[in-house]
N, C-alpha and C positions, 0 to 999 in steps of 0.2 A: 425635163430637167427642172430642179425647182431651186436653180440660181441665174438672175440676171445683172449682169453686171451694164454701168451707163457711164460713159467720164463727160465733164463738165467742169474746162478751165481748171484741172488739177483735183477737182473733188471726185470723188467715186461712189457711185450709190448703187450699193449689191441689192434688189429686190429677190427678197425666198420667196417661195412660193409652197405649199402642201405640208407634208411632216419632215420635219429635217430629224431625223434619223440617225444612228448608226452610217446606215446604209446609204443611204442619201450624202450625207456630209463624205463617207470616204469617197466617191464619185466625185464633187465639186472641189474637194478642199484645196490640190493642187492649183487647180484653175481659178479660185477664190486667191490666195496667195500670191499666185504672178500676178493679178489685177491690182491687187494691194498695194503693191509693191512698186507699182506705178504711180499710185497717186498720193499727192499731199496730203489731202483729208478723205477719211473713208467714213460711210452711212452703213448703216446694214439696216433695212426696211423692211418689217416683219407683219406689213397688213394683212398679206395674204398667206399667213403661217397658221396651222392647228395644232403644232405639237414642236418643242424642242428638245434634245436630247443632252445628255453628259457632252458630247463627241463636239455638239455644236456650242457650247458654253466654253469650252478648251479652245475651238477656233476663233473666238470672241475674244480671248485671252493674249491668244498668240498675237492677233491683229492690233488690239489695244496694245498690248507691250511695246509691238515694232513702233506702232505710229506714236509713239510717247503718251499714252492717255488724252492727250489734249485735241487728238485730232482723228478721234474717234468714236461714233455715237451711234445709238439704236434707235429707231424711230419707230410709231405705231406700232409698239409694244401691245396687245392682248390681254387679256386678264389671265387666262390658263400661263401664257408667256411670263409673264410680270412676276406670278405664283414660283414658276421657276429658278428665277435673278432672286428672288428675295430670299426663298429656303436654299438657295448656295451662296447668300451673302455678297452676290457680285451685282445686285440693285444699285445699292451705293455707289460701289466701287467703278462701274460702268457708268456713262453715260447713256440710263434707258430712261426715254422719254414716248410720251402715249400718243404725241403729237405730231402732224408732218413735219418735214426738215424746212429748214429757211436759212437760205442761203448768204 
């Protein structure tokens, strides 16, 4: 599976893992969302990510929307990743950052 989900005191931090895909993302997305949906503030932790997809930029979307922008962010962003957020204009827009999270 390459979604881990972790909660701590209301925060939630999904680590990916491999190529989030298509294929991949319809797999977790459900299970991704009830976790969501649970917590105050959600992470999504992309160390150990090689590749992102349209499908997974859409549930980045979804997640930022619910949790109001502000309690939403990307961490250890990649450079191929980074490459992605920036030619769909959702760099800005998101909270991605290259760094661990601190809580």
């Amino acid at each position: 599976m390459c979604f881990k989900p972790s909660f701590n005191e209301g925060h939630l931090i999904c680590t990916f893992t491999g190529k989030l895909n298509a294929n991949c993302i319809s797999k977790i997305e459900d299970e991704v969302f009830r976790n969501t949906e649970r917590a105050d503030i959600v992470v999504f932790d992309l160390s150990k990510v090689d590749y992102i997809s349209s499908q997974f930029l859409r549930m980045c979307l979804i997640v930022a929307k619910d949790k109001k922008m502000n309690n939403f962010s990307i961490i250890n962003v990649g450079k191929e990743a980074s490459k992605v957020f920036k030619i769909s204009g959702l760099y800005e827009l998101l909270k991605i950052n290259k760094k661990r999270y601190q809580k």
